[in-house]
N, C-alpha and C positions, 0 to 999 in steps of 0.2 A: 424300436417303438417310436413311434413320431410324438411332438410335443404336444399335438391337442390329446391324440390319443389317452396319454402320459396323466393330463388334467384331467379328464372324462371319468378315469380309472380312478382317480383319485378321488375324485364326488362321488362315484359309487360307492367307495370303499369308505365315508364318510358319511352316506347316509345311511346304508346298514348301520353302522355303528350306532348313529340315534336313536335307530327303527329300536336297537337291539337293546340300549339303555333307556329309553321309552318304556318299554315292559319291566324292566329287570329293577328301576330305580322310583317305582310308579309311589308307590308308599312314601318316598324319601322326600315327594316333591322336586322331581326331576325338571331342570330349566333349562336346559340343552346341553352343548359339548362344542368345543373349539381341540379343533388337531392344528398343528405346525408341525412344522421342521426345524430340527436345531442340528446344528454338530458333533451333538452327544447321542440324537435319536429321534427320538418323537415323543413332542408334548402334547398329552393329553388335561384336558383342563374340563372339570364337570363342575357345573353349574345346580345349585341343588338349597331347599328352604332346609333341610336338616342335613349338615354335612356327617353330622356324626355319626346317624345311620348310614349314609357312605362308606364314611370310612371303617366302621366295626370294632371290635371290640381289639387294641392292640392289632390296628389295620391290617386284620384277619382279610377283610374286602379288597381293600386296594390288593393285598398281595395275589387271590385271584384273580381280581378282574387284571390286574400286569399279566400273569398266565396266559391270560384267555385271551390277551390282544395280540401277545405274540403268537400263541399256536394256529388260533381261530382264523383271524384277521391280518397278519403276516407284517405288524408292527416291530420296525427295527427298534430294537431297545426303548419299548414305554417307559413315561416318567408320566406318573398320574399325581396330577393337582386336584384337590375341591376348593371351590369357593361358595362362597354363600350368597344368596339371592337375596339383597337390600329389600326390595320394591318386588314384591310377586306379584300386583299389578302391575306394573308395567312387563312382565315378561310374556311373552304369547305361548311358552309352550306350557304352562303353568294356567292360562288362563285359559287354554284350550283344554287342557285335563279335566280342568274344571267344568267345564260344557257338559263334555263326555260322561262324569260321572254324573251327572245330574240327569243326563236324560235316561243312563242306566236304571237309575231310582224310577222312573216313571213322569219324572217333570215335566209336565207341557214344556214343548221346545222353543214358543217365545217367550213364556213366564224365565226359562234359562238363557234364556239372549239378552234381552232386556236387565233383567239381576247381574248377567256379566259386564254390560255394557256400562248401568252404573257406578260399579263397584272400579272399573277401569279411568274411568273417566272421574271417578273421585279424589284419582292420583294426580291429578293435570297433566296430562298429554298434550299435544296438538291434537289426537282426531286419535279415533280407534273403531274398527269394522269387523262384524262377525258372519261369517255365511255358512250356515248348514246349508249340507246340498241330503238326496235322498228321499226317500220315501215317508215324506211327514205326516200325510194325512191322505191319499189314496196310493191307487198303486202306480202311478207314475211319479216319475221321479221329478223334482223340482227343489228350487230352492230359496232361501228368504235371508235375506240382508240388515243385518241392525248395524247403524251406521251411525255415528254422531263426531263433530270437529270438522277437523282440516286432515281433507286423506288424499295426498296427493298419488296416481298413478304413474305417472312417466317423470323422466328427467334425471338429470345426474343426482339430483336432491333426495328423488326418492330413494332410488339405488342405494346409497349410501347410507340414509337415516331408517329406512321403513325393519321397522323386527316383525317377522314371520313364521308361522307354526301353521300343521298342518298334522291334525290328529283324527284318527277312523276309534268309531266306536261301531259295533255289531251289534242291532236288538232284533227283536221278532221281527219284523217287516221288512228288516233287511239290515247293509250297513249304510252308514250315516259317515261324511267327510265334513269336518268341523275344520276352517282357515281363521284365524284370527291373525289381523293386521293390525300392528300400533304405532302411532308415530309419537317419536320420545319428543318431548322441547329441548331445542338444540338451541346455541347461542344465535345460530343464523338466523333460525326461523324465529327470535324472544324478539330481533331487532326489528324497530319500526322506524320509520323513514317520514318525516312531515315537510312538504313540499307547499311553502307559502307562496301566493300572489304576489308578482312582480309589481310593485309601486313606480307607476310612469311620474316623474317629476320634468317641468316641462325646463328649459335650457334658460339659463338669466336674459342670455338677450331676443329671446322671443317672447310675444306678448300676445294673448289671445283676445281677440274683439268681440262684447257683446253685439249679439242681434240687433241692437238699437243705435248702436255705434254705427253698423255700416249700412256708406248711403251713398247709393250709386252717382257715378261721377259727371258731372254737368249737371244735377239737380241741384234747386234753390234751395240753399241753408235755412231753416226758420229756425228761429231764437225764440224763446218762450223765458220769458223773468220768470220770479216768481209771486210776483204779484199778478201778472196774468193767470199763470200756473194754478193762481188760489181762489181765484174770480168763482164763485157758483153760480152771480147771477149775470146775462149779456148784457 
């Protein structure tokens, strides 16, 4: 098997896995999942607002879900971690769920854009963007964008900084794709940069000449006292 291949396989086999604790961890407040490699197997790491319903009662869950990663999913020796989700604002797959159930209820789908978007942005972000795509309000499909901050799309900056979710809900009309994008405040981007005016200072030994100083050369000097100078009347 060649190395992209080898990677390919490996994303697949990593997004099942969210698709699959997406559904299975939806009560728990599910905030997504990190896989690695170790030397000992595969670390699994789930991200979640209640870890305690994770784990179960005498991690009755964890020792399933371990089952189920090695039979199901063809994980070499799982070792499952939960962590706990500080900030559920700022996590997108948390704040995507939350989309989702609210339009399940029946909520007009800006009244839930809008209530997400503040509630996101209450946390200080740099910038945070929602787009339901779907059938909103006829039967062609279309979609609507609640956007507010600093939302960068391209560049190494975004790559690295931007958190991303992507959750489908199913109502009468059809299904609905809900993306929600955030960008965390990172040290790089807190840093501001103030770039003052260069102060031209002129050299000691040049001298600038007023207007009335210069007078061009072979013209008669006239001298004015100042008693002439004060004269008002001829």
């Amino acid at each position: 098997m060649s190395v992209i291949r080898h990677f390919i396989n490996e994303s697949k086999k990593k997004l099942v896995i969210d698709e699959f604790l997406t559904k299975e961890l939806e009560r728990t407040g599910y905030g997504g999942v990190d896989i690695s490699k170790t030397p000992l197997g595969t670390r699994v790491t789930i991200y979640s607002m209640k870890p305690g319903l994770v784990i179960g009662r005498r991690g009755q869950n964890i020792k399933e879900l371990t089952q189920l990663f090695e039979e199901r999913f063809k994980l070499s020796n799982p070792q499952i971690a939960v962590a706990e989700v500080e900030v559920p604002e700022l996590n997108p797959n948390i704040m995507a769920s939350r989309v989702a159930a609210a339009l399940q209820k029946g909520i007009h789908f800006r009244r839930v854009g809008f209530w997400v978007l503040n509630r996101i942005m209450e946390a200080k972000p740099l910038g945070a963007e929602i787009i339901i795509r779907g059938k909103l309000r006829s039967e062609r499909a279309r979609y609507e964008k609640f956007r507010a901050g600093y939302i960068p799309k391209t560049g190494d900056f975004a790559q690295r900084n931007m958190r991303t979710a992507v959750v489908h809900v199913r109502l009468k009309p059809g299904t609905l794709g809900i993306k929600v994008n955030i960008m965390p405040r990172t040290e790089v981007a807190s840093q501001t940069v103030e770039v003052k005016p260069e102060e031209i200072q002129p050299s000691p030994s040049s001298t600038i000449a007023s207007p009335q100083e210069v007078v061009p050369e072979g013209a008669p000097q006239e001298v004015v006292t100042p008693q002439e100078g004060n004269l008002a009347n001829p």
